[in-house]
C-alpha positions in Angstrom: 84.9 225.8 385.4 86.2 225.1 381.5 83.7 223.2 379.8 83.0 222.3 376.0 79.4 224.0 374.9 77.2 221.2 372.5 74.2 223.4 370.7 71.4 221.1 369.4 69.6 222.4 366.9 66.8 220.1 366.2 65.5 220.4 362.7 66.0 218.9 359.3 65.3 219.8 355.8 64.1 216.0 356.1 64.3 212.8 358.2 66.7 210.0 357.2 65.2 207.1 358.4 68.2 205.7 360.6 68.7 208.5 362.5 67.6 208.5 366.3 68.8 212.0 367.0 66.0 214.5 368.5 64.9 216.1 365.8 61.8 217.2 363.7 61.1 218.0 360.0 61.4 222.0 359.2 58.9 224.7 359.8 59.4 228.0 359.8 57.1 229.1 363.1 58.2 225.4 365.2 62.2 226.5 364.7 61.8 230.4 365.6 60.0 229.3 368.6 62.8 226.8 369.3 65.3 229.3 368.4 64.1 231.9 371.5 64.0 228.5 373.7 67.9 228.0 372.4 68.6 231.5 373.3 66.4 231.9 376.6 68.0 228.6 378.3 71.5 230.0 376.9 70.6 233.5 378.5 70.4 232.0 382.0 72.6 229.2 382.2 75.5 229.2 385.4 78.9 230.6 384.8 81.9 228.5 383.1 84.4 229.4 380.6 83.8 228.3 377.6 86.9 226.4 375.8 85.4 225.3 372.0 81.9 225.5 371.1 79.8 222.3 368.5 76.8 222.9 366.7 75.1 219.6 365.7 71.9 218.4 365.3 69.6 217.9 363.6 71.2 220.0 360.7 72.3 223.4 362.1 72.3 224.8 358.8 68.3 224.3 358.5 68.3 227.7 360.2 69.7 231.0 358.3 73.7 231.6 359.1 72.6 234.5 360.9 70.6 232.9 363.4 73.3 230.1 363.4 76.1 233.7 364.0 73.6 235.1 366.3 73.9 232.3 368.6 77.4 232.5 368.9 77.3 235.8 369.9 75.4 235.0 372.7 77.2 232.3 373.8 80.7 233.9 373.6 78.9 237.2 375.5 77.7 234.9 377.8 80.7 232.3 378.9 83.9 234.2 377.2 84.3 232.0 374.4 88.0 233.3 373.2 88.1 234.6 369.8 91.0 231.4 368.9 88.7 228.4 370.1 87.5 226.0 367.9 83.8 226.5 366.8 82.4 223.6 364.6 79.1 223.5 362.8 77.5 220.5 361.1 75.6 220.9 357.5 74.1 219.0 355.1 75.5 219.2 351.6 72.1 220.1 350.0 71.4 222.6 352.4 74.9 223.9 351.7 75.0 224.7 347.8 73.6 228.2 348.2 74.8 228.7 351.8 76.7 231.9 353.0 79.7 230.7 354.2 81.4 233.4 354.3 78.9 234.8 356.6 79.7 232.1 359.0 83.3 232.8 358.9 83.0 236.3 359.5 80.3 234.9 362.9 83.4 232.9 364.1 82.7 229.3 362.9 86.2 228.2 362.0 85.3 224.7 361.4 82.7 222.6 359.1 81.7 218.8 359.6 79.9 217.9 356.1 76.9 215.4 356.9 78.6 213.1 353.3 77.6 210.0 354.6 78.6 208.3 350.8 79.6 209.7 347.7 77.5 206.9 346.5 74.3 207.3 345.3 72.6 203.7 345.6 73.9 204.2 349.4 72.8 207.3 349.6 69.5 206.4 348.3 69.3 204.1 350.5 70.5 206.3 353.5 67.1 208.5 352.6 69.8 211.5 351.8 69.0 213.8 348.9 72.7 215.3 348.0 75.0 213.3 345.5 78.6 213.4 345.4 78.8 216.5 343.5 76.8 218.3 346.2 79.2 217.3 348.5 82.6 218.4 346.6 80.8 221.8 345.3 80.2 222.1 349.3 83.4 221.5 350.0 84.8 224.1 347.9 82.3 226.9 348.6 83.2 225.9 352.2 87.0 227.3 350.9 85.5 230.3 348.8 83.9 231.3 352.3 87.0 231.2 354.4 86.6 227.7 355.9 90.2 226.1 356.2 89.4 223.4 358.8 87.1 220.8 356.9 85.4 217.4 358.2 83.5 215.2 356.1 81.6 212.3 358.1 81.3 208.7 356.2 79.4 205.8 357.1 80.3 202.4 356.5 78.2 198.9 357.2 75.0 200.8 354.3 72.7 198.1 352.7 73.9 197.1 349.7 77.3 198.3 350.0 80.6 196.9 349.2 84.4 197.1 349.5 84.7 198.3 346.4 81.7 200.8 346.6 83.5 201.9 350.0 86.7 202.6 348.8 85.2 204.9 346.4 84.1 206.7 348.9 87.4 206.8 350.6 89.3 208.0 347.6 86.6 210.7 347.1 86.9 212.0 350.3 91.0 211.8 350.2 91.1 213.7 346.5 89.2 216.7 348.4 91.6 217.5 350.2 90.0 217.9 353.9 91.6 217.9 356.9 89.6 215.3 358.7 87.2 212.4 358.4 85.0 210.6 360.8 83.8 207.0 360.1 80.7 205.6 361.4 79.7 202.3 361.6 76.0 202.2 360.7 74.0 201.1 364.3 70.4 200.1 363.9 68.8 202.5 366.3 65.7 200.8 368.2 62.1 203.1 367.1 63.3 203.9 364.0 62.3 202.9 360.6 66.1 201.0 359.9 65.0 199.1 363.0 62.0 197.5 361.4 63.6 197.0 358.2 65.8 195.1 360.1 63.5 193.6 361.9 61.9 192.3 358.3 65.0 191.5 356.6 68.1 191.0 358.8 70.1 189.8 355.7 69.9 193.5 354.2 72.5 194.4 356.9 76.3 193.7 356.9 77.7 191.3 359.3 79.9 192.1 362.2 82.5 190.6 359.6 82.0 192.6 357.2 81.8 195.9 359.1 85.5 194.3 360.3 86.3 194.3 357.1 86.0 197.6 356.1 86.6 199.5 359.0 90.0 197.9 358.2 90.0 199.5 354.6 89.4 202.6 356.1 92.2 202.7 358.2 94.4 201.3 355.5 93.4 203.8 352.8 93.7 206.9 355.4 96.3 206.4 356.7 97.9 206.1 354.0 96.9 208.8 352.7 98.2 211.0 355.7 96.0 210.7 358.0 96.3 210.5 361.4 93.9 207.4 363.4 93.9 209.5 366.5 90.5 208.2 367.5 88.2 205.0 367.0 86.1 206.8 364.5 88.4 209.5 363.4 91.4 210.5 361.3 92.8 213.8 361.0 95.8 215.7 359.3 98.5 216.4 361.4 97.4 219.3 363.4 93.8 219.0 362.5 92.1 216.9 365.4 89.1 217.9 366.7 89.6 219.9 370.3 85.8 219.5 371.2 85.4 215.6 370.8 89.2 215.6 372.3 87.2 217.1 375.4 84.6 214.1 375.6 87.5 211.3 375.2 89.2 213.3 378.1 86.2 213.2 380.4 86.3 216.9 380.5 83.0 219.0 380.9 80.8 220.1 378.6 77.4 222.3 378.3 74.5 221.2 376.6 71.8 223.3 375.5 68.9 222.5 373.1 66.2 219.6 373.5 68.1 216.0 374.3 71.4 218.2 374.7 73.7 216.0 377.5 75.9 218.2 380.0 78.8 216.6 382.3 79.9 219.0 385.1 81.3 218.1 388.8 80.7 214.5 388.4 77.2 214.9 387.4 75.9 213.6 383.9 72.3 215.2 382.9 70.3 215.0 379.8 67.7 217.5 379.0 63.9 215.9 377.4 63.5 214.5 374.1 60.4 216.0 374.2 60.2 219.3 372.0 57.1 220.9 373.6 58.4 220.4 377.3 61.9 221.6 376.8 60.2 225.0 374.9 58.0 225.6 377.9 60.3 225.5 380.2 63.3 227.1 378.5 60.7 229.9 377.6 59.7 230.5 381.2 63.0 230.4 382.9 62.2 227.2 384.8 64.4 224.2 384.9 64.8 222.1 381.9 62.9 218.8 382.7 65.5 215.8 382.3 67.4 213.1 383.9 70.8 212.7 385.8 73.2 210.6 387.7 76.5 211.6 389.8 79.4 209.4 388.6 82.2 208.9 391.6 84.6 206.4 392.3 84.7 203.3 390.3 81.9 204.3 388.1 83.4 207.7 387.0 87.2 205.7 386.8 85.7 203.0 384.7 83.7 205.7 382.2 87.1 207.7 382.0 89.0 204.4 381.1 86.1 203.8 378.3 86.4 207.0 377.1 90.5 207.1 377.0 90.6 204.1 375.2 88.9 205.0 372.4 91.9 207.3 371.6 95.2 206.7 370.3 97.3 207.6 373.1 94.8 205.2 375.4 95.1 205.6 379.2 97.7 208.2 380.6 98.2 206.4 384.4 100.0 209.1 385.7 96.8 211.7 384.8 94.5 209.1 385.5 96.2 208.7 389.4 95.7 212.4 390.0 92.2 212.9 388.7 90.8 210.2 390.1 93.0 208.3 392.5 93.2 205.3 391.2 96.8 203.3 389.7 95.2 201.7 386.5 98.0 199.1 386.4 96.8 197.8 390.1 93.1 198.6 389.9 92.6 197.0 386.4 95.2 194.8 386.6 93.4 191.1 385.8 91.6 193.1 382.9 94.9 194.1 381.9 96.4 191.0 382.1 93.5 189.1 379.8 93.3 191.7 377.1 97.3 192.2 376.8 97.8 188.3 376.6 94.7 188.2 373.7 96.6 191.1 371.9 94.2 193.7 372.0 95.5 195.9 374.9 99.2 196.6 375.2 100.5 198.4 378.5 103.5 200.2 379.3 104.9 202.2 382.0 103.2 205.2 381.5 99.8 204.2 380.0 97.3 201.6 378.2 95.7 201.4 375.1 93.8 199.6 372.7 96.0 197.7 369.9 95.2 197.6 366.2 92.9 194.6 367.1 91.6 196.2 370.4 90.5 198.8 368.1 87.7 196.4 366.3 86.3 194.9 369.2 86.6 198.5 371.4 83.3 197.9 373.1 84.0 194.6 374.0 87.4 195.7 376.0 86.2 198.8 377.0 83.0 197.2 378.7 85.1 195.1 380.9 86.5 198.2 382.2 83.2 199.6 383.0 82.0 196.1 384.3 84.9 196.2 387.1 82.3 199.2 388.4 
């Protein structure tokens, strides 16, 4: 089986207080014993061939660059990983000023997503990071000295306090870099964390669905004009530059998780390992089976989630794939869905596939829900 392979690696220099990810402030003996859980659950994991490999987090590059290297060997002794796939790694511009990147490089990490968020610093005060914009361009271009050639930065729009103007700042720093890609978040108010009860206190702190309309829409103006490709709801890439493991999720493909929280998606069946650190350690450590949760996806269920996950991309719903894999002609089975979206202007359907207009694009959830609703 070819499947994508996700490595969480669960510590941070420091927590931003909107993040929900599993994760956990650093320590020196807590990561090494994570690290030989990482490796152990690697070590016996069934056979697949590995097709690109992610490192996220968490911040990856909390960990030396030849743990982060030593990790990679494993996984490409273990499931083949070919010497020409993608392999991406996450890190956090502070973290990254004295980093080895050349050490990377040299590992086999062809590929760097930079953790920006702003170039901003009242946002990024707010956002609880600690890099400024500096840190993010001297990253960018030790990134280069190292041998790095394939270069995301990740941005996040919808921050308390900020504006179009303060946005498009951002924008224009992160075009004048030079990278090859850039993912856009909107900011979501994860429930438990400390942005929820902010929000909680002072609703009026957060941008309206408007307004995170508004500049979502300046985003896609300013990229792609720049050059930039809109390939996916959240991302833009230079021609030739998308990325081939996230290209996996939006395909429904399969994929490998390893690490506390990891998710894995293979022969219909979606699992997620424990959020909880200590449990996934134990087990990983022992050889036992990583305590978790899962669900088998067939018929409607798995058509609807691979119409969701289609949509979000620029080239939408391919019927003629979509009939094969899952037996199923999208313009029959969804056809009143279709029909509503089409006439609203947010779908537009064709022969050979459907996707999400322009519009669809800012109310993707929305559309994409009524696909998964027909389940």
């Amino acid at each position: 089986m070819n499947a994508a392979l996700y490595v969480h690696w669960a510590f941070c220099p420091y927590v931003c207080p909107y993040c929900d990810f599993a994760k956990w402030a650093y320590d020196d003996r807590a990561a090494q014993r994570y690290l030989n859980a990482l490796k152990a659950e690697i070590a016996r994991a069934p056979a697949l061939d590995a097709t690109t490999v992610f490192y996220g987090g968490g911040t990856p590059n909390a960990y030396a660059p030849e743990d982060l290297v030593a990790v990679l060997a494993l996984l490409r002794e273990r499931f083949g990983v070919r010497d020409d796939a993608e392999v991406s790694a996450e890190v956090n511009p502070d973290r990254a000023l004295t980093e080895r990147f050349e050490v990377l490089a040299a590992g086999g990490f062809n590929r760097l997503s930079i953790g920006a968020q702003s170039f901003e610093a009242a946002e990024l005060h707010v956002l609880g990071r600690q890099h400024d914009a500096d840190d993010v361009a001297k990253t960018v271009r030790r990134a280069r000295a190292g041998g790095f050639r394939n270069v995301n930065i990740d941005l996040m729009f919808g921050v308390p306090g900020q504006t179009e103007a303060s946005w498009e700042r951002s924008l224009d720093a992160v075009i004048a870099l030079g990278v090859e890609h850039v993912s856009t978040y909107g900011l979501t108010i994860e429930e438990g964390t400390p942005y929820a009860r902010w929000a909680d206190r002072e609703p009026g702190a957060f941008a309206t669905n408007d307004g995170e309309a508004d500049l979502y829409a300046l985003a896609i103006a300013k990229l792609t004009a720049a050059g930039f490709e809109h390939y996916e709801i959240s991302n833009f890439a230079r021609p030739g530059y998308r990325c081939e493991h996230n290209a996996n999720y939006w395909r429904n493909g399969s994929y490998a998780g390893f690490g506390v929280g990891a998710a894995s998606y293979r022969g219909g069946i979606r699992s997620t390992h424990t959020r909880d650190r200590a449990a996934y350690e134990a087990a990983a450590l022992a050889g036992e089976a990583i305590p978790g949760d899962s669900e088998g996806l067939t018929g409607d269920a798995q058509a609807g989630e691979a119409v969701m996950l289609a949509l979000r991309t620029s080239e939408g719903v391919d019927a003629g794939t979509f009939r094969e894999r899952y037996g199923v002609d999208v313009f029959t089975h969804y056809a009143p869905i279709i029909a509503e979206y089409a006439a609203a202007g947010l779908l537009v359907a064709d022969e050979r596939s459907v996707r999400l207009t322009t519009r669809g694009r800012f109310v993707a959830n929305d559309v994409c829900g009524a696909f998964l609703a027909r389940a």
